[in-house]
N, CA, C and O atoms as CSV, one atom per row, in Angstrom:
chain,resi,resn,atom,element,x,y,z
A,1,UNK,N,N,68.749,61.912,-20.191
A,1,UNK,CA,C,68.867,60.535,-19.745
A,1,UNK,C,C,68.693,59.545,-20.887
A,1,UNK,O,O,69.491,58.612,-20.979
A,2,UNK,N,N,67.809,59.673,-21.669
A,2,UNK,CA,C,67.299,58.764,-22.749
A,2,UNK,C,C,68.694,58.400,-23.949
A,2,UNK,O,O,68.962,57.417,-24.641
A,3,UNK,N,N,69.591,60.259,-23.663
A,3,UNK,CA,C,70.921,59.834,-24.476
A,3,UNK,C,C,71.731,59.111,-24.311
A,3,UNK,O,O,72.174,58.381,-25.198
A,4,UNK,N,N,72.144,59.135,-23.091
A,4,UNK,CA,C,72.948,58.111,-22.388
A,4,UNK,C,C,73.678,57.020,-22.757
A,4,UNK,O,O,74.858,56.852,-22.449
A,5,UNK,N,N,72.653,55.864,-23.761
A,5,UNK,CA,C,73.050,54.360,-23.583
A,5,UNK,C,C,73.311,54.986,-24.975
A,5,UNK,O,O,74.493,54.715,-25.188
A,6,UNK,N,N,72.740,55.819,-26.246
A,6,UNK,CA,C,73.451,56.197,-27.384
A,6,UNK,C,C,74.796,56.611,-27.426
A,6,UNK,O,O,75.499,56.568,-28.436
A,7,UNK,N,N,75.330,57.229,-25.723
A,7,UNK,CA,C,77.161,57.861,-26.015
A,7,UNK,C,C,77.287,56.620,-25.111
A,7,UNK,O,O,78.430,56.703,-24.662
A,8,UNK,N,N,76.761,55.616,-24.657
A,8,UNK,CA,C,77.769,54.439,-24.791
A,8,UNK,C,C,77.683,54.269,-23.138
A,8,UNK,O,O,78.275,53.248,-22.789
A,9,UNK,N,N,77.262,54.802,-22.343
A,9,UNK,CA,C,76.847,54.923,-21.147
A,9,UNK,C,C,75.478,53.508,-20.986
A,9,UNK,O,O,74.396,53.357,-21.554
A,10,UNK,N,N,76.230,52.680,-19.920
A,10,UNK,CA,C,74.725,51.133,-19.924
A,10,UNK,C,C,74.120,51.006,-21.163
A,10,UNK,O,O,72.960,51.397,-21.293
A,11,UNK,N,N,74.772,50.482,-22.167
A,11,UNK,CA,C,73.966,50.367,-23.255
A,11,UNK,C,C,72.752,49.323,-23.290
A,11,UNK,O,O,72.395,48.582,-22.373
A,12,UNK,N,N,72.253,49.435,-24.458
A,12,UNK,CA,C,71.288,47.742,-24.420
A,12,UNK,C,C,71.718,47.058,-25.224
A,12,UNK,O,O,70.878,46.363,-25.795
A,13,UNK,N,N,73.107,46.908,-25.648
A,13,UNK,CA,C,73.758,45.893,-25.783
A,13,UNK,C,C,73.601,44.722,-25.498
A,13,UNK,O,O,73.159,43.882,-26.282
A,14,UNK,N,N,74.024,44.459,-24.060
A,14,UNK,CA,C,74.181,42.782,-23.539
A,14,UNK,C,C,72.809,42.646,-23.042
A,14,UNK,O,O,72.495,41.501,-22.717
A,15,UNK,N,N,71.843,43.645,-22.901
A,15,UNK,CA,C,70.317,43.276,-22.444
A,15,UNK,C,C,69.566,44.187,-22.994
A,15,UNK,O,O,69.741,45.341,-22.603
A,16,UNK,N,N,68.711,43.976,-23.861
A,16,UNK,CA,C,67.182,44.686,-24.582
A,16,UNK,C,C,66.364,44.835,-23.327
A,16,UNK,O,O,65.417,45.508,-23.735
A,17,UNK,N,N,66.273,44.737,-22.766
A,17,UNK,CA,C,64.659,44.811,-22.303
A,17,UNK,C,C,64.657,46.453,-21.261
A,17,UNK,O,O,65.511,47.259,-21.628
A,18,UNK,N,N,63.895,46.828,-20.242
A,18,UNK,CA,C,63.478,47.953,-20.273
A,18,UNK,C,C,64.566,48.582,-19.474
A,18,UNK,O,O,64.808,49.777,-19.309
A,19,UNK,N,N,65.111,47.627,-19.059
A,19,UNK,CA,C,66.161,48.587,-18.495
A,19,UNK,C,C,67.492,47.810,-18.675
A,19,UNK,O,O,67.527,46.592,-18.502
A,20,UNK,N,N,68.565,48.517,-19.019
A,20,UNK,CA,C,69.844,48.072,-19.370
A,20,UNK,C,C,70.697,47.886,-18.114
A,20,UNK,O,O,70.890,48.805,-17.317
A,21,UNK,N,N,71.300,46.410,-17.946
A,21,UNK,CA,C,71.600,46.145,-16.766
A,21,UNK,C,C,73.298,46.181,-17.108
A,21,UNK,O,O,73.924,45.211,-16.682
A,22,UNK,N,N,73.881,46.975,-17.664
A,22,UNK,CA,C,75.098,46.939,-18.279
A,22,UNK,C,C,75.623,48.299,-16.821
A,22,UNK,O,O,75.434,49.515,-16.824
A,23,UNK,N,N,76.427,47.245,-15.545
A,23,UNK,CA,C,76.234,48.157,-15.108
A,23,UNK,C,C,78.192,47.716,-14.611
A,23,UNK,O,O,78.413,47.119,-13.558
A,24,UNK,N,N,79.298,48.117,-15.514
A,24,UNK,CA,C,80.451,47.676,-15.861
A,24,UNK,C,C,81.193,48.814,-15.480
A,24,UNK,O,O,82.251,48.466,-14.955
A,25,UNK,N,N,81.015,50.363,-15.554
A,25,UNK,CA,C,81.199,51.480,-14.909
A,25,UNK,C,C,80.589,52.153,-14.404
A,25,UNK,O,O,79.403,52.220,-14.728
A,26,UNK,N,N,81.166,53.065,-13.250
A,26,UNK,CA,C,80.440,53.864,-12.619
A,26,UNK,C,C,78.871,54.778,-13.044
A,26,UNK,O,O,77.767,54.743,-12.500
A,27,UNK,N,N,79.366,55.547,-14.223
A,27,UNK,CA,C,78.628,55.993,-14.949
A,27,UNK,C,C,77.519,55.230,-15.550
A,27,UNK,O,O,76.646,55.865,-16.141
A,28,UNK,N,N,77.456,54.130,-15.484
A,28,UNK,CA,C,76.392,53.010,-16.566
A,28,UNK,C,C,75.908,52.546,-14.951
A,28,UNK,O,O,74.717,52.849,-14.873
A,29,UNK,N,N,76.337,51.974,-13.730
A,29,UNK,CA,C,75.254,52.027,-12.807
A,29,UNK,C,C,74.897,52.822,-12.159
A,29,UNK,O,O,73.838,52.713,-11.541
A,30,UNK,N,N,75.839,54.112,-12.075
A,30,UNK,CA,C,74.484,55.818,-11.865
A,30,UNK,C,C,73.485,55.736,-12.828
A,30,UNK,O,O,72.419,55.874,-12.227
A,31,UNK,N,N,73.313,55.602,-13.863
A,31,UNK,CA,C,72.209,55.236,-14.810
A,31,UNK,C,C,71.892,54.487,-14.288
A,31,UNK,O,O,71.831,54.995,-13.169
A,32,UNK,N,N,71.439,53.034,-14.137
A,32,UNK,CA,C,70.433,52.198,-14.131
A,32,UNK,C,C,70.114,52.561,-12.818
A,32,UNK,O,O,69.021,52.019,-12.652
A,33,UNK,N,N,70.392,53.126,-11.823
A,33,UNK,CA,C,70.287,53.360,-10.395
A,33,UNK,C,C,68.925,54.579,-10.601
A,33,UNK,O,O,67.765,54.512,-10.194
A,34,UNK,N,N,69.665,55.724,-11.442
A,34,UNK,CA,C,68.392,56.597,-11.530
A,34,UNK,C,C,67.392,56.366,-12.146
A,34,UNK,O,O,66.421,56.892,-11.600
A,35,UNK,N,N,67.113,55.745,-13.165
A,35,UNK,CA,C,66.270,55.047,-14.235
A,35,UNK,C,C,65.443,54.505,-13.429
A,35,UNK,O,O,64.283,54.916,-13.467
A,36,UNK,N,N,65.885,53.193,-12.261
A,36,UNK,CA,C,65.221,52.546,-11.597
A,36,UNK,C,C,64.455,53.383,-10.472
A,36,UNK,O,O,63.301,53.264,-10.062
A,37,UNK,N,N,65.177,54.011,-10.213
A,37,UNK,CA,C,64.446,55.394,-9.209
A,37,UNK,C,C,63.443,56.179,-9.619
A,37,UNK,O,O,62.483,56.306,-8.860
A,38,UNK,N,N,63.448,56.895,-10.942
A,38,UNK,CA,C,62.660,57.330,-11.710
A,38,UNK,C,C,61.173,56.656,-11.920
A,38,UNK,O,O,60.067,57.086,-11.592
A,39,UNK,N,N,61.587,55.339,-12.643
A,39,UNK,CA,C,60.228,54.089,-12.469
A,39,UNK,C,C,59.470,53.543,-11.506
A,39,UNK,O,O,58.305,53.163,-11.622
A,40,UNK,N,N,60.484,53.495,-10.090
A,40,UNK,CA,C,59.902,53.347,-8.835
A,40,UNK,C,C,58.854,54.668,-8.535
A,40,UNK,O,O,57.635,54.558,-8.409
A,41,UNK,N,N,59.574,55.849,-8.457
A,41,UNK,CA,C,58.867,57.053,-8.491
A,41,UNK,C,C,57.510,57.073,-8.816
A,41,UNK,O,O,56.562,57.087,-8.032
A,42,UNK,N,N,57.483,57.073,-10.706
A,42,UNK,CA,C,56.480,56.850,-11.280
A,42,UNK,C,C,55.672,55.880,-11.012
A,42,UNK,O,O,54.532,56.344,-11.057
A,43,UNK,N,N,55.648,54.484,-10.687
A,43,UNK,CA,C,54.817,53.812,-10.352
A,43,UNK,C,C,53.795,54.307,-8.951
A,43,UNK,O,O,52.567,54.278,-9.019
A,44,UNK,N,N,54.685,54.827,-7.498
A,44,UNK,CA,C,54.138,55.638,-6.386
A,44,UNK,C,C,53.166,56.402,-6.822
A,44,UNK,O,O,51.985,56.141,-6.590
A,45,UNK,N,N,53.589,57.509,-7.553
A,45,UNK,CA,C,52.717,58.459,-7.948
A,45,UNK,C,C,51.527,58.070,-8.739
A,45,UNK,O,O,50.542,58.781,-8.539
A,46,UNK,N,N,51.410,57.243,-9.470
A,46,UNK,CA,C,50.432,56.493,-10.075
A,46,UNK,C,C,49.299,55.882,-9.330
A,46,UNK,O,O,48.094,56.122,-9.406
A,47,UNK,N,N,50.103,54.850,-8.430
A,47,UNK,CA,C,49.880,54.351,-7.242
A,47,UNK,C,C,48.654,55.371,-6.697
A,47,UNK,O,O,47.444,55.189,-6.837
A,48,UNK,N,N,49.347,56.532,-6.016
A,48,UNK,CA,C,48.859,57.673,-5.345
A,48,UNK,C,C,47.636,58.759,-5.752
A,48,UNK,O,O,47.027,59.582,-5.068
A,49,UNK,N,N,47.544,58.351,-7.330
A,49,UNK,CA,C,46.627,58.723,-8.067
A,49,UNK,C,C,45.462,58.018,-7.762
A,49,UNK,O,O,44.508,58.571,-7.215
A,50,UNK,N,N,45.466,56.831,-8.076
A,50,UNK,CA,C,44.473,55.653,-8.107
A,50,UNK,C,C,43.977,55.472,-6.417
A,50,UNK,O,O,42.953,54.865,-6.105
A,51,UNK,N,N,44.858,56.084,-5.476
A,51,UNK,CA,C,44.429,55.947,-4.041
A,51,UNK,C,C,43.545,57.280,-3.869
A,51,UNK,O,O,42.668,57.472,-3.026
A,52,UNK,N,N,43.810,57.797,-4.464
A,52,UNK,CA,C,42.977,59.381,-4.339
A,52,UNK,C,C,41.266,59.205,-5.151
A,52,UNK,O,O,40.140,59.517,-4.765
A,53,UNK,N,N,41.760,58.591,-6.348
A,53,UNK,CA,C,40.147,58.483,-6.843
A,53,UNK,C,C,39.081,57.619,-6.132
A,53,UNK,O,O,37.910,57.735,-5.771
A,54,UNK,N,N,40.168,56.597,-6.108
A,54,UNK,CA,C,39.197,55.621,-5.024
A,54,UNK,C,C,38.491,55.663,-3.980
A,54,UNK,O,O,37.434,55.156,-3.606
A,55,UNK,N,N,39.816,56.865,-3.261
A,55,UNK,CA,C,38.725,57.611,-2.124
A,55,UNK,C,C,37.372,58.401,-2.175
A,55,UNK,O,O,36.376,58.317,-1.456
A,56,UNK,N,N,37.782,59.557,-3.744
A,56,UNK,CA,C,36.953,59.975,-3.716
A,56,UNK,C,C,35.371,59.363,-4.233
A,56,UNK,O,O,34.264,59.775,-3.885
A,57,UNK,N,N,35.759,58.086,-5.311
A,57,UNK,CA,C,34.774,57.106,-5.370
A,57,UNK,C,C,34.414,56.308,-4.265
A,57,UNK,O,O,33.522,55.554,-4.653
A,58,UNK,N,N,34.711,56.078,-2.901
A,58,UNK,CA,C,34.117,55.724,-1.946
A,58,UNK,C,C,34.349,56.898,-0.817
A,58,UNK,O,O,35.106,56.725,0.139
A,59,UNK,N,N,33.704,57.960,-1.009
A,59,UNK,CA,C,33.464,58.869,-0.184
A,59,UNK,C,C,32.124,58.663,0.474
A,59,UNK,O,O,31.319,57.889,-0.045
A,60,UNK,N,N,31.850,59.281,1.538
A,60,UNK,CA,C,30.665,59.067,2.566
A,60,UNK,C,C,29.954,59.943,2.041
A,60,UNK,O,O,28.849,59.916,2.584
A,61,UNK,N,N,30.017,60.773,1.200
A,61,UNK,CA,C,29.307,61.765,0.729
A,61,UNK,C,C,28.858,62.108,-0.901
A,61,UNK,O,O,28.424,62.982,-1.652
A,62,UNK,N,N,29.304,60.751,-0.817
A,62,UNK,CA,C,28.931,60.109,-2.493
A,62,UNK,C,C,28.263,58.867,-2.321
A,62,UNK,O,O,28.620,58.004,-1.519
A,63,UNK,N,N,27.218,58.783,-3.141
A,63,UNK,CA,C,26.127,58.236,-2.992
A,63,UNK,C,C,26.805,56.432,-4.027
A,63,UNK,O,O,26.430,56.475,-5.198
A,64,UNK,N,N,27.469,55.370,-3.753
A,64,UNK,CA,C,27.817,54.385,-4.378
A,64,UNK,C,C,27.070,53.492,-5.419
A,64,UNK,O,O,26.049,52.953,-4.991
A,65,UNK,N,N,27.326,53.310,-6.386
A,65,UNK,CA,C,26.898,52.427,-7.653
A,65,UNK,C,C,27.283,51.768,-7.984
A,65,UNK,O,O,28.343,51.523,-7.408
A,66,UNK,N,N,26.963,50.889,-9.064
A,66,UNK,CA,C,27.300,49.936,-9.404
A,66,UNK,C,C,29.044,49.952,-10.389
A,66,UNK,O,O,30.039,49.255,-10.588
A,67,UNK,N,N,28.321,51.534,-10.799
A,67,UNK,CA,C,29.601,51.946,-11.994
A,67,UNK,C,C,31.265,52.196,-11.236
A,67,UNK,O,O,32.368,51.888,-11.687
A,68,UNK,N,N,30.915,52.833,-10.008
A,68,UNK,CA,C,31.936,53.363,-9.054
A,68,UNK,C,C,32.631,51.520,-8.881
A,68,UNK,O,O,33.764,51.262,-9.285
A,69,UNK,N,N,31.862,50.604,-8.335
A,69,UNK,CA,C,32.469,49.509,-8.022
A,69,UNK,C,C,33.173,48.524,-9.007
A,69,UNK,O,O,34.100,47.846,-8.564
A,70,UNK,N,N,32.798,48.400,-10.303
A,70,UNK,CA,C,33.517,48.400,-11.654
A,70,UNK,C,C,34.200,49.181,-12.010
A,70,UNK,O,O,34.998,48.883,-12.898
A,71,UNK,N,N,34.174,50.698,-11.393
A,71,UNK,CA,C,35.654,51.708,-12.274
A,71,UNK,C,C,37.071,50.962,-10.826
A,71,UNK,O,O,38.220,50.601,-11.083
A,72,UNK,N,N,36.378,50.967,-9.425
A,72,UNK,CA,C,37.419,50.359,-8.399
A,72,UNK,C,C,38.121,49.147,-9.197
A,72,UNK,O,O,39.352,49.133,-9.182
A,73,UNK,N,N,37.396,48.061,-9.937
A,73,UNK,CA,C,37.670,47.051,-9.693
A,73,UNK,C,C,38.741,46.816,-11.062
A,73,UNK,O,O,39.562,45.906,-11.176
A,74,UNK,N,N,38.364,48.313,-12.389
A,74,UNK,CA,C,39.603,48.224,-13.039
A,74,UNK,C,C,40.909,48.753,-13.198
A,74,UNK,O,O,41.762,48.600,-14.073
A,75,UNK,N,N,40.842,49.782,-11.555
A,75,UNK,CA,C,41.499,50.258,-11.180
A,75,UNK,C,C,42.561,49.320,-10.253
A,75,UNK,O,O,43.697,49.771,-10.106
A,76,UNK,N,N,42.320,48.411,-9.812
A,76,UNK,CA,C,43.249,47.629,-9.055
A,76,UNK,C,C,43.754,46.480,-10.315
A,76,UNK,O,O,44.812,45.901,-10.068
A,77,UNK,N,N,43.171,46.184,-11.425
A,77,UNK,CA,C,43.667,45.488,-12.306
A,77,UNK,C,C,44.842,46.277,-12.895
A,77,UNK,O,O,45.898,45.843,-13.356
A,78,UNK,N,N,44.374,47.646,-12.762
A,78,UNK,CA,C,45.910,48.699,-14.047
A,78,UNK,C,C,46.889,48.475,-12.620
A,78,UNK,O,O,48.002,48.016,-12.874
A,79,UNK,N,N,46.639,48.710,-11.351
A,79,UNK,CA,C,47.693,48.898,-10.630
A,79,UNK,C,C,48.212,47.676,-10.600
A,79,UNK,O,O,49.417,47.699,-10.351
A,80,UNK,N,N,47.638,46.328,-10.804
A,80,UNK,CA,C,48.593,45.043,-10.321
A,80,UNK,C,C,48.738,44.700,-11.643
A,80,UNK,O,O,48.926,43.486,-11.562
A,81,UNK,N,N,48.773,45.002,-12.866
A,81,UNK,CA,C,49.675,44.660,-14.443
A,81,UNK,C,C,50.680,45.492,-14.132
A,81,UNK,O,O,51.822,45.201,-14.491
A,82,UNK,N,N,50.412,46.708,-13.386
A,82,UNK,CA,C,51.898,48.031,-13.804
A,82,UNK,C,C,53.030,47.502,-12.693
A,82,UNK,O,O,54.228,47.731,-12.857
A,83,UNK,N,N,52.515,46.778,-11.558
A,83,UNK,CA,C,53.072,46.207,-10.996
A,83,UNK,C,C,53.976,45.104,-11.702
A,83,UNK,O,O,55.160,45.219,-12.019
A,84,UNK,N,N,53.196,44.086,-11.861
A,84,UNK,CA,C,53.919,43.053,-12.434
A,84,UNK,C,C,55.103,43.137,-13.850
A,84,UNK,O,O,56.134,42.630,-14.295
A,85,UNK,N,N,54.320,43.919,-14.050
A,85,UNK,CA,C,55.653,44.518,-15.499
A,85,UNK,C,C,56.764,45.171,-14.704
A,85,UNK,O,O,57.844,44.628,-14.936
A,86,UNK,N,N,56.838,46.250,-13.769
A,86,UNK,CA,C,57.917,46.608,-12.987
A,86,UNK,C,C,58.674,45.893,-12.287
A,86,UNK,O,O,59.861,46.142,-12.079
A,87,UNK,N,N,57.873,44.651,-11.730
A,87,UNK,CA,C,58.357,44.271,-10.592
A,87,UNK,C,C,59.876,43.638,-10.905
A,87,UNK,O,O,60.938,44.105,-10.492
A,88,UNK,N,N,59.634,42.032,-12.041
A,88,UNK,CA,C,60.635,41.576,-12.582
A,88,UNK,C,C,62.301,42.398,-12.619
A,88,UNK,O,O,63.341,42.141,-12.011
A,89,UNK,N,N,61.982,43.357,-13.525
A,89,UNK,CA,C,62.633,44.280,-14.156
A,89,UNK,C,C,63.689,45.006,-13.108
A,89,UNK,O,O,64.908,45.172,-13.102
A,90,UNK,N,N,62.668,45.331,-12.282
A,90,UNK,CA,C,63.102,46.266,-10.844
A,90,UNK,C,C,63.990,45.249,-10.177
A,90,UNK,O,O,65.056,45.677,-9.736
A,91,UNK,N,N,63.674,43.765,-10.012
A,91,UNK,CA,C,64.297,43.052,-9.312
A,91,UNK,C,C,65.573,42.595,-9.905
A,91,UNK,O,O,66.677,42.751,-9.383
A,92,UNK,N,N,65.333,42.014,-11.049
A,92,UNK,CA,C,66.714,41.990,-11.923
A,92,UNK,C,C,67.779,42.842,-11.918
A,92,UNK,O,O,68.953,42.482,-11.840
A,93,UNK,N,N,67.213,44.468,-12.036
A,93,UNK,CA,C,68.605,45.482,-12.385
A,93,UNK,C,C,69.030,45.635,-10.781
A,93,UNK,O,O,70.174,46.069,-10.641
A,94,UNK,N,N,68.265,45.338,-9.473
A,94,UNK,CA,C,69.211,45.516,-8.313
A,94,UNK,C,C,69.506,44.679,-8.501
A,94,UNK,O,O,70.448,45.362,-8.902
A,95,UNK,N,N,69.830,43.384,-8.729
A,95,UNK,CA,C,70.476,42.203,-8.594
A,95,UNK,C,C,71.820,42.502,-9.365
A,95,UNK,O,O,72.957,42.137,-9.069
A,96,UNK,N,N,71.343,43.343,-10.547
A,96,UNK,CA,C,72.562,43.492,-11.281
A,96,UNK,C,C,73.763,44.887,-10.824
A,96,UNK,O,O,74.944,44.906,-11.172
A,97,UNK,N,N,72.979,46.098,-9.871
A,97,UNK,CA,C,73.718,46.611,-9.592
A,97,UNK,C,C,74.507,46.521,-8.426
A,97,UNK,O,O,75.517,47.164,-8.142
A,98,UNK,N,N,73.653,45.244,-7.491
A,98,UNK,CA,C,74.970,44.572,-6.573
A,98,UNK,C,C,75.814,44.014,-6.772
A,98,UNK,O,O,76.467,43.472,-5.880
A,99,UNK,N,N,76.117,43.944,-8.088
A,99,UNK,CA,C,76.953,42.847,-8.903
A,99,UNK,C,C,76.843,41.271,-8.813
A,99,UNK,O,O,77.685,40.431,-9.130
A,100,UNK,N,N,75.535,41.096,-8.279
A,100,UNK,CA,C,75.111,39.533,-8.507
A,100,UNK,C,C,73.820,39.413,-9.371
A,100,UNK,O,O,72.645,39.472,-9.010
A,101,UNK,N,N,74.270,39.258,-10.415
A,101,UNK,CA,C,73.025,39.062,-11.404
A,101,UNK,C,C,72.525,37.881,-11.448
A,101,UNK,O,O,73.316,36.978,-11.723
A,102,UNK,N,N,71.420,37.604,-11.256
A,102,UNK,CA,C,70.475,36.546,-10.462
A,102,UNK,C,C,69.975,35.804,-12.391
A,102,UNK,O,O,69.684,34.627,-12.603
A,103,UNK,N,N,70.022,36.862,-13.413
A,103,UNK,CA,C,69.451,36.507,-14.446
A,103,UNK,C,C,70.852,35.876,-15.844
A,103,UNK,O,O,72.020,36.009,-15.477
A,104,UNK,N,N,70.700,35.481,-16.768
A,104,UNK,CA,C,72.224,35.802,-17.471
A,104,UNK,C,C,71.173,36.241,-18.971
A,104,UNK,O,O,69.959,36.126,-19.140
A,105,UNK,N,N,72.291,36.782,-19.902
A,105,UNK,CA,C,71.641,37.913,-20.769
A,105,UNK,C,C,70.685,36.988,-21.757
A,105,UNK,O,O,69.864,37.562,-22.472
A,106,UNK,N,N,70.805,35.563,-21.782
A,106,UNK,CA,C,69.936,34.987,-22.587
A,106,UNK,C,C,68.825,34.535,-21.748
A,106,UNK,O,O,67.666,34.666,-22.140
A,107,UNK,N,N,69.051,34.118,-20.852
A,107,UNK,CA,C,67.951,34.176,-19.897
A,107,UNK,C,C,66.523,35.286,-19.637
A,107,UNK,O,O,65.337,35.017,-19.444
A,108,UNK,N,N,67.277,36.654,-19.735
A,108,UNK,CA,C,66.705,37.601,-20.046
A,108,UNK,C,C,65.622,37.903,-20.770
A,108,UNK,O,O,64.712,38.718,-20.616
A,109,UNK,N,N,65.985,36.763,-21.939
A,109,UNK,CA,C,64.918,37.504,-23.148
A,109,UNK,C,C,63.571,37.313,-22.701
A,109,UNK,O,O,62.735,38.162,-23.011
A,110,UNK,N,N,63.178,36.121,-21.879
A,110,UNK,CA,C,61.657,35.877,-21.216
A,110,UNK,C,C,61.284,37.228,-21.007
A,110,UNK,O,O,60.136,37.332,-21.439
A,111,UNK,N,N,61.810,38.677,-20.414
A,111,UNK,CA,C,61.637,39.211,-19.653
A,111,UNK,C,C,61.153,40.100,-21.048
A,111,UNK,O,O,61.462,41.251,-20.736
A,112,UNK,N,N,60.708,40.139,-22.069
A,112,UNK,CA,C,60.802,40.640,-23.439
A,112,UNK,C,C,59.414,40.574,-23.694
A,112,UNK,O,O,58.914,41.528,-24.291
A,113,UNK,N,N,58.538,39.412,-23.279
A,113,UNK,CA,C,57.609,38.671,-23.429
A,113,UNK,C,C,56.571,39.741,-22.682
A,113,UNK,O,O,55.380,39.457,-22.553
């Protein structure tokens, strides 16, 4: 997958940022389609990680501290940055693979930041 935009497939040409919204043939929005699937994926599972510890840091059979309620509380900070970095991104390339791109490629560069 990572070869892809090198044989010319959605390049990052007309957009740098994390995902290439170059979606002009078939082949270049099967890419950004799986890419975006992939990242959605990964974020769930992450997600699903952080729902599991939490549980087991507020288990009935674990005795609660102070430390458990500070590891919770930088645990919902990693999940809502990983959020916010996805979210943009995620929203932009469907916009771009319905063929209404909501962003234009200079516009974009904020998304760099």
């Amino acid at each position: 997958l990572a070869l892809l935009p090198i044989l010319g497939v959605s390049s990052y040409v007309k957009v740098s940022i994390c995902l290439p919204m170059d979606t002009g043939s078939l082949p270049a929005r099967s890419y950004v389609v799986t890419m975006l699937l992939l990242n959605v994926a990964a974020f769930l599972i992450v997600c699903g990680c952080y729902v599991r510890i939490y549980a087991a840091i507020r288990s009935p059979r674990r005795k609660a501290g102070s430390k458990d309620a500070k590891m919770a509380k930088k645990m919902a900070v990693l999940i809502f940055t990983d959020f916010t970095c996805l979210a943009p991104i995620s929203f932009y390339a469907l916009s771009a693979i319905l063929s209404k791109p909501l962003i234009t490629v200079t516009n974009s560069k904020i998304l760099l930041v």
